[in-house]
N, C-alpha and C positions, 0 to 999 in steps of 0.2 A: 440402575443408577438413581440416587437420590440426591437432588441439591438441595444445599441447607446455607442461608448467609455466613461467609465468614468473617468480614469484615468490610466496611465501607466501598460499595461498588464490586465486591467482589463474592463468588459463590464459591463454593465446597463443594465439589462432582465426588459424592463415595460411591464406588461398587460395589451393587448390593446382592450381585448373584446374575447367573449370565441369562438372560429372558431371551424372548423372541427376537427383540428389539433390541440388542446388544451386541448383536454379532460385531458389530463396525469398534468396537470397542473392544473384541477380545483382548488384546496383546495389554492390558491394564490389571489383567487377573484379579482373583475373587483381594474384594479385600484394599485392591490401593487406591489411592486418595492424589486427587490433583487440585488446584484451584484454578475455575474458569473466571478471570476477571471483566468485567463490564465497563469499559473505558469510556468516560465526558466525552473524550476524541473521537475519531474516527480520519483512519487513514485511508487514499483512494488513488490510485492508479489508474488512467485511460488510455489506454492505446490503440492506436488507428486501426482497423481489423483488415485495411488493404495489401500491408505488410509482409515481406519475409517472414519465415519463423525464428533466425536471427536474430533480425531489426525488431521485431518485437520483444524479444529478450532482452537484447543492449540496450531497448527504449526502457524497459523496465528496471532493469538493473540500476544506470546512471540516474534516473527520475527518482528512484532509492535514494541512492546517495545523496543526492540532493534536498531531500527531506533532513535526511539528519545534519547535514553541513548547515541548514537553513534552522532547524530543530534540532539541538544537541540531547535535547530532553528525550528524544527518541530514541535514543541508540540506551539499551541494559546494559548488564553487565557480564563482564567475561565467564565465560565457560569454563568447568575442570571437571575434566573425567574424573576416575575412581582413582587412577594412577598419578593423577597430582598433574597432568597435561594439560596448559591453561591455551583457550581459544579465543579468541576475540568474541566481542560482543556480539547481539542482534539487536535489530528493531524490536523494543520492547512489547508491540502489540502488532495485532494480525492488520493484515493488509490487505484491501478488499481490490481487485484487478477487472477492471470492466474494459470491453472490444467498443467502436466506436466509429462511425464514420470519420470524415474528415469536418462535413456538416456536422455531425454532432461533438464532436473534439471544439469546434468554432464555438458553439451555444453553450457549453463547459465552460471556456475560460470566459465568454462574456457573462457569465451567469455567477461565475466566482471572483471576476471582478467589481463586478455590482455590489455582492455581498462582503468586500472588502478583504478577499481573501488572497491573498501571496504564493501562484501558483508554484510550482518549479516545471519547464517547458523542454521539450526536446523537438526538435523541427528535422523535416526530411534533411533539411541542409546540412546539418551537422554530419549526416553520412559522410560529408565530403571533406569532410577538417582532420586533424589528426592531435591536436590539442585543445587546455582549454581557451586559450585564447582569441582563438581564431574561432570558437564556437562562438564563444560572447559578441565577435566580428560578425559574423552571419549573421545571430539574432538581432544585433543593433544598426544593421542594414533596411529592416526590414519594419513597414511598421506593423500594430498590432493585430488590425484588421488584416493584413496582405497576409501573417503568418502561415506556412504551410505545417501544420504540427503534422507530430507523427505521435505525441503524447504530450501526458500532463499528471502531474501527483501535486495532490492533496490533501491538506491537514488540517482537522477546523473542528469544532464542535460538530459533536454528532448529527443534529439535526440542517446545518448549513450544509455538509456535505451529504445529507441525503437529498436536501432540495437542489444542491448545483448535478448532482449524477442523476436525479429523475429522471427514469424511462431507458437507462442505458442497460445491458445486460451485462453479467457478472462473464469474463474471458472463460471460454471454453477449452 
């Protein structure tokens, strides 16, 4: 693999013949061409690691959605296959997922609120809601300090959200 700039923030990955070091790239064959973009942002996911393997999912998933309801500039655009089948969008960039205590979920949002940053929250409580209104209810019960998170997503210039997730590890 060779990168070469393609344009602002963004590289040219060509394939230049399959090496030692290429295996993890087979299915790209001799010859095709992607671009890996380098984004100002950075998007970041914390979820509580006490968790279900569920609850950690629906923690992530909704914590998703909430970025983009919060950031519409994050949601790409639609998908089409070859056959003209059009799919809904994705989150235009990759999404980094770090495990967390409950202690360390607390030092996360007091560390991104300091830095003025707009987290989107999911609390254990909200297990127990079945809309969203009654989630907005449980959170607005509760004050900031008491929160019992079960997670939190993140969206901020790159450098902010690597000082608010310092020291967390990337979800296994």
């Amino acid at each position: 693999m060779r990168a070469t700039p393609a344009s602002a923030g963004a590289w040219r990955i060509q394939s230049v013949g399959e090496g030692p070091h290429d295996r993890s790239r087979r299915g790209l064959g001799r010859g095709s061409r992607f671009v890996l973009m380098r984004f100002d942002t950075k998007i970041a996911i914390v979820v509580r690691d006490d968790l279900a393997t569920w609850q950690k999912l629906n923690v992530a998933c909704f914590l998703s959605g909430g970025l983009v309801g919060s950031n519409p500039g994050l949601a790409g655009q639609p998908y089409v296959d070859a056959s003209g089948q059009v799919y809904g969008p994705l989150v235009r960039q990759p999404i980094l997922v770090f495990s967390a205590s409950a202690d360390e979920l607390a030092k996360v949002l007091q560390r991104a609120l300091e830095r003025g940053l707009r987290p989107s929250l999911y609390t254990k409580g909200l297990f127990a809601t079945g809309n969203d209104a009654d989630n907005r209810a449980a959170v607005a019960r509760v004050s900031t300090e008491a929160l019992d998170l079960a997670g939190l997503a993140l969206h901020g210039e790159r450098k902010e959200i690597d000082k608010v997730t310092k020291g967390l590890a990337l979800h296994s």
